[in-house]
C-alpha positions, -999 to 999 in steps of 0.1 A, spaced: 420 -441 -210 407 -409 -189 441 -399 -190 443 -400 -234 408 -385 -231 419 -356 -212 451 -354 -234 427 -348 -265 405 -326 -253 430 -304 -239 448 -302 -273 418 -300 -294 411 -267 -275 446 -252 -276 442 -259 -315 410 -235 -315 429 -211 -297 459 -211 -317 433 -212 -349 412 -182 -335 440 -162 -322 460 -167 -356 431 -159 -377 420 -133 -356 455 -115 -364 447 -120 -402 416 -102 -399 431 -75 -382 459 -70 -406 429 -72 -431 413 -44 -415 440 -24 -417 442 -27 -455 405 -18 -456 408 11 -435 438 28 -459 415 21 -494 383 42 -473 409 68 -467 415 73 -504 386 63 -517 368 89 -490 398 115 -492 386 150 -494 346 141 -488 349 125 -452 374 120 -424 377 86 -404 370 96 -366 365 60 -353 370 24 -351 349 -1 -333 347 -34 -333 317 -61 -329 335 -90 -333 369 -109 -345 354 -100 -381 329 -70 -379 338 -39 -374 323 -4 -380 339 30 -390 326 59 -378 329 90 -402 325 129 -402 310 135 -440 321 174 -448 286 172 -471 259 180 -455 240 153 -474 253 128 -450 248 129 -414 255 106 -385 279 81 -412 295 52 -405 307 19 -425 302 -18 -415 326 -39 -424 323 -77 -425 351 -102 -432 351 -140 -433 347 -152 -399 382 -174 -403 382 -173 -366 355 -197 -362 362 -229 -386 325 -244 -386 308 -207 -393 340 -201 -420 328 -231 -437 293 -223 -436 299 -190 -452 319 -210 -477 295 -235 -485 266 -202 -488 294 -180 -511 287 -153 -489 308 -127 -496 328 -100 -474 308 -70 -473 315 -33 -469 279 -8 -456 275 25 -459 253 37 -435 237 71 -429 211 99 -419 201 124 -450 196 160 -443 158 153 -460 146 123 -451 133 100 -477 88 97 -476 91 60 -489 109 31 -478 127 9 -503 147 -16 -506 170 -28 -542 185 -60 -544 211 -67 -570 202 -98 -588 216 -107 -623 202 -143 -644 215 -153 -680 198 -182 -695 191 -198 -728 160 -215 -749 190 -243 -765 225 -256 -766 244 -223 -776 256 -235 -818 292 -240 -826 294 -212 -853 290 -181 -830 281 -156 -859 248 -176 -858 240 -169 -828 212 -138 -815 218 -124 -783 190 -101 -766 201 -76 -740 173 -66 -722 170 -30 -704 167 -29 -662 128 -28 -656 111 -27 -621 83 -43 -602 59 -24 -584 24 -22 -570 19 14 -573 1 32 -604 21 62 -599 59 60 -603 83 96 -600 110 110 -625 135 103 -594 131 71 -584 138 63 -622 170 84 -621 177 66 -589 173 34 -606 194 50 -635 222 58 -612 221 22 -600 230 5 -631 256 29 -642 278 21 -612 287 -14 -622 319 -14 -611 308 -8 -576 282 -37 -582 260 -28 -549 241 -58 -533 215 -38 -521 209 -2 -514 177 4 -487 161 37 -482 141 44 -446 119 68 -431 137 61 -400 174 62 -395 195 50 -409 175 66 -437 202 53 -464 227 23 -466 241 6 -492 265 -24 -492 292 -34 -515 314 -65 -522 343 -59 -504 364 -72 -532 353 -50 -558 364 -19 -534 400 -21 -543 429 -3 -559 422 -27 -596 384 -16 -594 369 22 -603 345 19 -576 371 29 -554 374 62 -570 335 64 -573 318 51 -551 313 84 -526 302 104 -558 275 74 -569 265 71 -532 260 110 -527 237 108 -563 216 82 -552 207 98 -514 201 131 -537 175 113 -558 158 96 -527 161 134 -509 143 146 -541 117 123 -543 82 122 -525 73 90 -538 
């Protein structure tokens, strides 16, 4: 019986290995595929000088930014932790997603901190009829909350510059006092070849630290 106990336990931990050390190769070709779609999609504004990792699935990107917009820039990248089944799952069941973070210091530091999240609700008063032409849709403009009375012309250009990149579809875009003063973070899978944030997203990034450079909100 200690003998069949023994037996199981020992397989049941060459299984994790085999399970990490295979999906640990997956995320590392991943990577890779990752790391060629930042060199076109940062082609002729920055250069990739590093490669770190945190972690079977985390690893950052260190860049040098030829704008001097952007200094001290770097990108975290997150992936599915298939490594670890239980925390895989758990990310599963929560539909997080894989995540891409642009991170960096602005040559004028932003005088507010702020942070957007990117939330999006449809609902409906009824059962939607079966004749469609009868049917009044409302589309309702991008408004924001706020406790202040005053409100600047560039945080609503920022905010302007927000909704126009939907193909880059940011999750949230934070802006500090302290470093990093900017980051924002993308799905991962909307950064692809099929997608035109790839082709946009350093051009929408660079607006949106210009507006919060601007700004003395």
């Amino acid at each position: 019986m200690v003998g069949f106990v023994a037996i199981a336990i020992a397989a049941g931990a060459l299984l994790m290995l085999l399970w990490y050390v295979g999906f640990r190769q997956v995320n590392r070709r991943k990577s890779i595929q990752v790391l060629q779609r930042m060199k076109t999609a940062f082609g002729g504004h920055a250069q990739i000088i590093g490669v770190r990792w945190a972690g079977a699935s985390r690893f950052s990107v260190r860049l040098r930014v030829l704008s001097a917009l952007f200094q001290h820039a770097s990108v975290l990248v997150e992936l599915h932790p298939r490594e670890w089944a239980p925390k895989w799952i758990w990310w599963r069941v929560r539909k997080r997603q894989e995540t891409l973070t642009f991170e960096a210091d602005l040559e004028c530091p932003p005088a507010f901190n702020l942070e957007v999240h990117n939330h999006r609700w449809c609902g409906r008063t009824r059962s939607f009829p079966r004749d469609q032409q009868r049917m009044a849709l409302e589309h309702t403009a991008p408004f924001v909350l706020t406790t202040r009375n005053d409100w600047q012309r560039e945080i609503t250009t920022m905010m302007t510059a927000l909704v126009a990149s939907r193909d880059c579809d940011f999750l949230t875009v934070s802006f500090r006092r302290t470093s990093p003063h900017f980051s924002a973070t993308v799905p991962l899978n909307s950064f692809s070849p099929e997608s035109q944030c790839e082709a946009e997203i350093f051009d929408v990034l660079r607006e949106l630290a210009a507006c919060a450079s601007a700004s003395r909100f």
